[in-house]
Structures are given as C-alpha cells and as structure tokens.
OpenMM code with the backbone's topology and positions (N, CA, C; nanometers):
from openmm import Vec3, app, unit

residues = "UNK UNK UNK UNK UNK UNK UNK UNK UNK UNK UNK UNK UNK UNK UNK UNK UNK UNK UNK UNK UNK UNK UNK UNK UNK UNK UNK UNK UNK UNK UNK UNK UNK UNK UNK UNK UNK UNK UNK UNK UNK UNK UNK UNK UNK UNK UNK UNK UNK UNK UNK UNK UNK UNK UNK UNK UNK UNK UNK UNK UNK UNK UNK UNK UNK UNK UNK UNK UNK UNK UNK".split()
positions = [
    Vec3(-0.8159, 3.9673, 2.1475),
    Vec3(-0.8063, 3.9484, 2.0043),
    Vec3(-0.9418, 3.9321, 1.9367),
    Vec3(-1.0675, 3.8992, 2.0147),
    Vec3(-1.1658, 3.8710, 1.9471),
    Vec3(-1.2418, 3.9954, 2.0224),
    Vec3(-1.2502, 4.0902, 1.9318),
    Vec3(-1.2988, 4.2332, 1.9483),
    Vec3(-1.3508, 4.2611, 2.1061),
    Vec3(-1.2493, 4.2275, 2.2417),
    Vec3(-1.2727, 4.2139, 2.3634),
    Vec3(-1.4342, 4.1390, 2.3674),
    Vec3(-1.4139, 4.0543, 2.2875),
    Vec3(-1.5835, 3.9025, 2.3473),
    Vec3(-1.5114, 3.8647, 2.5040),
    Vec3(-1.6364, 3.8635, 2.5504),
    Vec3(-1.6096, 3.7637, 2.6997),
    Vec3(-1.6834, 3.6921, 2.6912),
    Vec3(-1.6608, 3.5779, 2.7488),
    Vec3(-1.7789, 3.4399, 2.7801),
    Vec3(-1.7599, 3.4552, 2.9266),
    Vec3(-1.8766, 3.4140, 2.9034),
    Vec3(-1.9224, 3.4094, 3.0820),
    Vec3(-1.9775, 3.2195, 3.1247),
    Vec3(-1.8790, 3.1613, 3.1895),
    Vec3(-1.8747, 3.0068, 3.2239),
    Vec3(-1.8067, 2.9578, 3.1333),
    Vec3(-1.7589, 2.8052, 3.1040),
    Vec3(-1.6865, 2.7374, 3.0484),
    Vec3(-1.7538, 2.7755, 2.8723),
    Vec3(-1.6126, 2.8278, 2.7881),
    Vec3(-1.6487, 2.8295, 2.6610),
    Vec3(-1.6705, 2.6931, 2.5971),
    Vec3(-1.7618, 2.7119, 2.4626),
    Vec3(-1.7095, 2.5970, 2.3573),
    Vec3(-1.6597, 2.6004, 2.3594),
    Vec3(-1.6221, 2.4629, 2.2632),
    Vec3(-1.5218, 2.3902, 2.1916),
    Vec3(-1.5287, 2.4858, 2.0787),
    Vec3(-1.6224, 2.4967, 2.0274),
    Vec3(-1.6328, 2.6196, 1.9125),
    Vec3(-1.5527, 2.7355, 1.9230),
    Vec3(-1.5661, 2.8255, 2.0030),
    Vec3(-1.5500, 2.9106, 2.0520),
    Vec3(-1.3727, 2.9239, 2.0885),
    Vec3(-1.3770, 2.8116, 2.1365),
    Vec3(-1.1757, 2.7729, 2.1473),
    Vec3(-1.1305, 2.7658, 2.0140),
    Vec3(-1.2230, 2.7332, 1.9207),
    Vec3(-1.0915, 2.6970, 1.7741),
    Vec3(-1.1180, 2.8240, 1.7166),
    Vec3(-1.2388, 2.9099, 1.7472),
    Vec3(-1.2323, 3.0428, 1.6674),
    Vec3(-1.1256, 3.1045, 1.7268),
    Vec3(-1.1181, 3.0979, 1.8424),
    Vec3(-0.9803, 3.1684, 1.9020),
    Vec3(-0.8458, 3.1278, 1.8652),
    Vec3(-0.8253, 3.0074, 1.8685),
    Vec3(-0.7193, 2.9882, 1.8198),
    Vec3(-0.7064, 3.0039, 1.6578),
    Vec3(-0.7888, 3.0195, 1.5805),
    Vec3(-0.7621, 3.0672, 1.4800),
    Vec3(-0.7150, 3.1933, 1.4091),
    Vec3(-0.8347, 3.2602, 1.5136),
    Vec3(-0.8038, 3.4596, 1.5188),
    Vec3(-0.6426, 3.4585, 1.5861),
    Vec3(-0.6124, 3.4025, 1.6721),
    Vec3(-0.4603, 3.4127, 1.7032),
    Vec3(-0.3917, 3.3810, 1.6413),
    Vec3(-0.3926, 3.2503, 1.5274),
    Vec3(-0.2911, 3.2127, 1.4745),
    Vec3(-0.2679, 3.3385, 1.2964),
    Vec3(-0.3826, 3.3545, 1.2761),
    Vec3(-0.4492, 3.4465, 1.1655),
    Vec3(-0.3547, 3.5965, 1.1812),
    Vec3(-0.3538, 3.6381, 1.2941),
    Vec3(-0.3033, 3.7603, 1.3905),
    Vec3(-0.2032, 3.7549, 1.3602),
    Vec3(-0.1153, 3.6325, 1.4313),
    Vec3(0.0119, 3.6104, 1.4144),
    Vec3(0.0664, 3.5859, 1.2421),
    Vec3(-0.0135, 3.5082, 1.1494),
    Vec3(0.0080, 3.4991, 1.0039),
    Vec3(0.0295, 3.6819, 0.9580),
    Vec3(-0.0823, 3.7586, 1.0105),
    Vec3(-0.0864, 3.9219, 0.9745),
    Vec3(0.0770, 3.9821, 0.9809),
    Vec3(0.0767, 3.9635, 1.1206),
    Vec3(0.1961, 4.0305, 1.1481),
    Vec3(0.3342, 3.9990, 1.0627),
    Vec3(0.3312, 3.8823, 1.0532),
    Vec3(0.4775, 3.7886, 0.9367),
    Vec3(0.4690, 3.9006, 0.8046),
    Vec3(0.3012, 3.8597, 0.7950),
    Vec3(0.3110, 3.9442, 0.6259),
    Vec3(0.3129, 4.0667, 0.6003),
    Vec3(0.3316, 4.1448, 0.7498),
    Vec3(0.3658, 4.2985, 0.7327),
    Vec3(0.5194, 4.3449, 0.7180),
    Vec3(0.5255, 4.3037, 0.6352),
    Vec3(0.6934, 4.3759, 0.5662),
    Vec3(0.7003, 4.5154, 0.4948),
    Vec3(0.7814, 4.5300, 0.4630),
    Vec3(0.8062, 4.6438, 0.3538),
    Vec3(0.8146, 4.5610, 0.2379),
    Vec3(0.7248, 4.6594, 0.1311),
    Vec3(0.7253, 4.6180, 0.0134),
    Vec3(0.5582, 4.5022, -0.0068),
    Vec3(0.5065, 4.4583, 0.0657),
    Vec3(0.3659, 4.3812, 0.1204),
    Vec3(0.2874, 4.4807, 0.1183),
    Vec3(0.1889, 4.4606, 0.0363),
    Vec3(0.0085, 4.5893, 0.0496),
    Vec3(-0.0520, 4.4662, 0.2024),
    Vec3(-0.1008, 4.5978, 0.1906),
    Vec3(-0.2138, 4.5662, 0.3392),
    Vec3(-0.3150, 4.4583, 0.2569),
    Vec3(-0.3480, 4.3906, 0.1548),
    Vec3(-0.3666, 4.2752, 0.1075),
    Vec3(-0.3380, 4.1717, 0.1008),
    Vec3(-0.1853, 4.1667, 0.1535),
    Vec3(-0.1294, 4.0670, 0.1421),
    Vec3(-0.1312, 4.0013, 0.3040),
    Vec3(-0.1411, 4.1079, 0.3777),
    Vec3(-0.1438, 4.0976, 0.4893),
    Vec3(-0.2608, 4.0294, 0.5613),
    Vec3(-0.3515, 4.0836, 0.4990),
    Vec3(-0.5312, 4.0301, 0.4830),
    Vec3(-0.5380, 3.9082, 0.4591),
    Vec3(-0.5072, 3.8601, 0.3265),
    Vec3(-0.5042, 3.7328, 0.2498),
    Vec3(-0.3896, 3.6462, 0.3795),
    Vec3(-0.3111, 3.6482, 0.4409),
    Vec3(-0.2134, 3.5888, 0.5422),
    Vec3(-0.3261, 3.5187, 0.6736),
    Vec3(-0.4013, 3.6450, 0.6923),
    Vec3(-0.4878, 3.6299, 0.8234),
    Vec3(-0.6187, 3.5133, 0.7735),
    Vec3(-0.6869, 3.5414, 0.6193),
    Vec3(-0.7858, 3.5035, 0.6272),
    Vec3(-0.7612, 3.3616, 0.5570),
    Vec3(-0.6315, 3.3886, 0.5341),
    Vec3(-0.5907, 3.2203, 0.4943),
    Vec3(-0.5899, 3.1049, 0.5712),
    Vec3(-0.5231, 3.1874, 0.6932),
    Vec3(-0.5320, 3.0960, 0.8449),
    Vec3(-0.7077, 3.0217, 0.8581),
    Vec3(-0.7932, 3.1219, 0.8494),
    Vec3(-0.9294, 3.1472, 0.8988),
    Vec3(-0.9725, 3.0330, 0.8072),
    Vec3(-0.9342, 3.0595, 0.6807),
    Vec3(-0.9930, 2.9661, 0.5696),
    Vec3(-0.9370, 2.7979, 0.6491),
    Vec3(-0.8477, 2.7771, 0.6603),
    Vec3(-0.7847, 2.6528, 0.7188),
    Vec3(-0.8774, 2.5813, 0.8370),
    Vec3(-0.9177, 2.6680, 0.9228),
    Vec3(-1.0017, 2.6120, 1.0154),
    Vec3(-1.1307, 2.6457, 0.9617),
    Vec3(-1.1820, 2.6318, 0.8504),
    Vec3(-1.3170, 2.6000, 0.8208),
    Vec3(-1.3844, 2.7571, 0.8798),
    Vec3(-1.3257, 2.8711, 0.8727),
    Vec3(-1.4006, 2.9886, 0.8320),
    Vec3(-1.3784, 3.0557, 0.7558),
    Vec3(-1.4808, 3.1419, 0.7288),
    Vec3(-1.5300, 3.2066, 0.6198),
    Vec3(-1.5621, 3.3521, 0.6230),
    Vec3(-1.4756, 3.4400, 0.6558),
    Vec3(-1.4973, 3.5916, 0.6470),
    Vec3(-1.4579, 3.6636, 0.5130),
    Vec3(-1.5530, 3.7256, 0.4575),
    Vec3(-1.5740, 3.7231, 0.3435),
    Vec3(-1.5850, 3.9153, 0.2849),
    Vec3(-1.6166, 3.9716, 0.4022),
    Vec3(-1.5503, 4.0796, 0.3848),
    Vec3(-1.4100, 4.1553, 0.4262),
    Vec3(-1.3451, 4.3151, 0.4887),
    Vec3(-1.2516, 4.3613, 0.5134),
    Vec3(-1.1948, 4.2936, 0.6589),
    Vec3(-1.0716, 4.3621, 0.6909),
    Vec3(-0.9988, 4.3534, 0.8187),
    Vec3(-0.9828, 4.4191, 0.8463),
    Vec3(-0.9322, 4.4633, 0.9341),
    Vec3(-0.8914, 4.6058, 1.0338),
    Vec3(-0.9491, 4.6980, 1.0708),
    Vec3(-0.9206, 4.8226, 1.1257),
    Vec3(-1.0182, 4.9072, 1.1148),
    Vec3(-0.9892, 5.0283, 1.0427),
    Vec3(-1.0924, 5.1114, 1.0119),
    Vec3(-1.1138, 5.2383, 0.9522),
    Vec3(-1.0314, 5.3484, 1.0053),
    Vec3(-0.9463, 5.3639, 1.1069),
    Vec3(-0.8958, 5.4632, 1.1412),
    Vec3(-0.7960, 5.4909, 1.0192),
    Vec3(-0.8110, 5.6488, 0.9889),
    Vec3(-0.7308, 5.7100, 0.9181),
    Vec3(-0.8230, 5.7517, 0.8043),
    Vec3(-0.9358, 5.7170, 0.7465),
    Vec3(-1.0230, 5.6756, 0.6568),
    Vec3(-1.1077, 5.8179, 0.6807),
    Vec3(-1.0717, 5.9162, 0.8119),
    Vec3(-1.1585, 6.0001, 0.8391),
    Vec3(-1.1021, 6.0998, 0.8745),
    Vec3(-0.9515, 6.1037, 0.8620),
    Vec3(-0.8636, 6.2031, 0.8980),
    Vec3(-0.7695, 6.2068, 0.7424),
    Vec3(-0.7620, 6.3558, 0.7521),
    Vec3(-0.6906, 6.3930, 0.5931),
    Vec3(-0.5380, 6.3992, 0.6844),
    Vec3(-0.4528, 6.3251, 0.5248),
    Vec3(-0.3203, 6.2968, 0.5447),
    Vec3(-0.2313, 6.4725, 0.5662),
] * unit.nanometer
topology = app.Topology()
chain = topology.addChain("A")
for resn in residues:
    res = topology.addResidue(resn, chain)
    for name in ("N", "CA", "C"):
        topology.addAtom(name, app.Element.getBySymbol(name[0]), res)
C-alpha cells in the first residue's frame, strides 16, 4: 500500500502510523467509490483519514493511467 516501501530492520513508530493511516485512508477510498461519487469524493475520503493522523498531502491521488490513452 505504501508505493511497495520496504524497511529494512525494525520500523518506526512513525512509519507504523503512516501505514496505518494509508490503510485506513485506502479503505475510507474504497467506501466512497459508489455510483453517483466523482473520483473527488473519493480523494477527499482518503485524505480525510490522512488529515486525522496529522498528515498533510496536499496534492493528487492515484495514478495517471488512462491520461495517455485516447478513450
């Protein structure tokens, strides 16, 4: 979930709550993917989580695929 990061020896404590945040954030994403929900709302779900544990990502989510291929 965290763009395949590995730690190598015992992680932070840091490092554990970013994770559990990106997971819980993940899991907030997925709830807010309904029909009828913009991929904003879905965003705002994840980075709300993020906001809760005291981070701060301040630009996009996801990735660019599709962004380079015509519909």
């Amino acid at each position: 979930p965290l763009s395949r990061t590995v730690f190598l020896g015992k992680p932070t404590q840091e490092f554990l709550d970013a994770e559990k945040a990106t997971l819980e954030g993940m899991e907030a994403g997925l709830a807010a993917a309904k029909p009828g929900n913009a991929c904003e709302d879905i965003a705002n779900a994840f980075f709300g989580v993020l906001k809760r544990y005291g981070i701060v990502k301040d630009n996009r989510t996801g990735y660019s695929i599709g962004l380079s291929y015509p519909p």
